[in-house]
N, C-alpha and C positions, 0 to 999 in steps of 0.2 A: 743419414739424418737422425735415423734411432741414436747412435753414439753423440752429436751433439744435444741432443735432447734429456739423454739421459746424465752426460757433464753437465746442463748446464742446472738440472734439477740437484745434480751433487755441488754444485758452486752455491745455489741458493740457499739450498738446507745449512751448508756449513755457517754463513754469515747470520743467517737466522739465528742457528745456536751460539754464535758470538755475539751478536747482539742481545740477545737474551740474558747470557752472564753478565752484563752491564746494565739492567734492573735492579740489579742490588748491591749496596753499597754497604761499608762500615764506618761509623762515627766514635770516637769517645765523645761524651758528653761532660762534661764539668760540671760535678754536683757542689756548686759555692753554699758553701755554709751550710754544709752536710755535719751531722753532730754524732753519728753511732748510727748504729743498726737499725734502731727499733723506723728509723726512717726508709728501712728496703723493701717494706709492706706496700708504703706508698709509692714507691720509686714503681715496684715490680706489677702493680694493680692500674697503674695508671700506662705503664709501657704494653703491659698485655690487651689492653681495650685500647690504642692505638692505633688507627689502620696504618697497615702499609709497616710495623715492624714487625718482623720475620722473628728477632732473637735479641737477646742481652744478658749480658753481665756485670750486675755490680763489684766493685774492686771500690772497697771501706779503706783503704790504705790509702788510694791515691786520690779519692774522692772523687769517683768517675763511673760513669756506666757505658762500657760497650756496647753500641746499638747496630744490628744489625735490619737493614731496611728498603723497601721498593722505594726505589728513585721515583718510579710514576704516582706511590698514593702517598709519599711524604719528602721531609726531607730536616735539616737535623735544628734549622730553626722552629718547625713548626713543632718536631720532639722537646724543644727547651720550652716551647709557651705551653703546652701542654704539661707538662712538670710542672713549671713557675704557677697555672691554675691550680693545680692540688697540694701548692706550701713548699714546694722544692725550687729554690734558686736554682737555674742551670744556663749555662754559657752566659753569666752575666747577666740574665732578666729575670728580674725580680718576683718573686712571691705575692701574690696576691695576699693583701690583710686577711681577707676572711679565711682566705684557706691555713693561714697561717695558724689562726685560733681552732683550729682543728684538730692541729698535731698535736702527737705526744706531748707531751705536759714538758716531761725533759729536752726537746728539742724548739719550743717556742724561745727562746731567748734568743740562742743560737741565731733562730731565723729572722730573729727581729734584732739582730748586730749585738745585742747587747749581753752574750757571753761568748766563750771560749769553745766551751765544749761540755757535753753533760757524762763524761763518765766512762762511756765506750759500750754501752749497754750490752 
């Protein structure tokens, strides 16, 4: 009786910690209309006050932010509205005006369509 008792507490623990490595998950996020650097202050200030992301990395090259995150307290649409509030376009949703007129001086056009890109700061 001891021996299945003590299998069946080694079967549950196991799936325990397998279920558990499936609370967190990775995303790229698409930073649209990302113009330079001076934009990863905001990127990185607003992914750290976050609940529920663990980790990230911006990548300026490909205009993307690695996010790593708890499936239970987020998930990568509510990462892109949460961006989109502080002037980052991300996966396609838009920028809030106000937040827009917040940014760096060089990156408001950018985020208001109406340039290319400010320089690579």
């Amino acid at each position: 009786m001891k021996k299945v008792l003590l299998l069946a507490f080694l079967i549950l623990g196991s799936l325990g910690a397998i279920a558990q490595n499936k609370t967190t998950e990775t995303v790229d996020i698409k930073l649209d209309k990302y113009c330079c650097k001076s934009m990863n202050p905001i990127v990185e200030k607003t992914l750290a006050y976050e609940r529920g992301v663990k980790s990230f990395e911006i990548n300026p090259e490909n205009k993307t932010v690695k996010v790593k995150y708890s499936t239970k307290r987020t998930n990568p649409d509510k990462i892109a509205k949460a961006l989109a509030k502080e002037g980052v376009m991300a996966n396609g949703i838009e920028a809030t005006p106000k937040a827009i007129d917040r940014l760096p001086e060089c990156c408001k056009s950018v985020a208001k369509g109406l340039g290319e890109g400010c320089g690579g700061h």
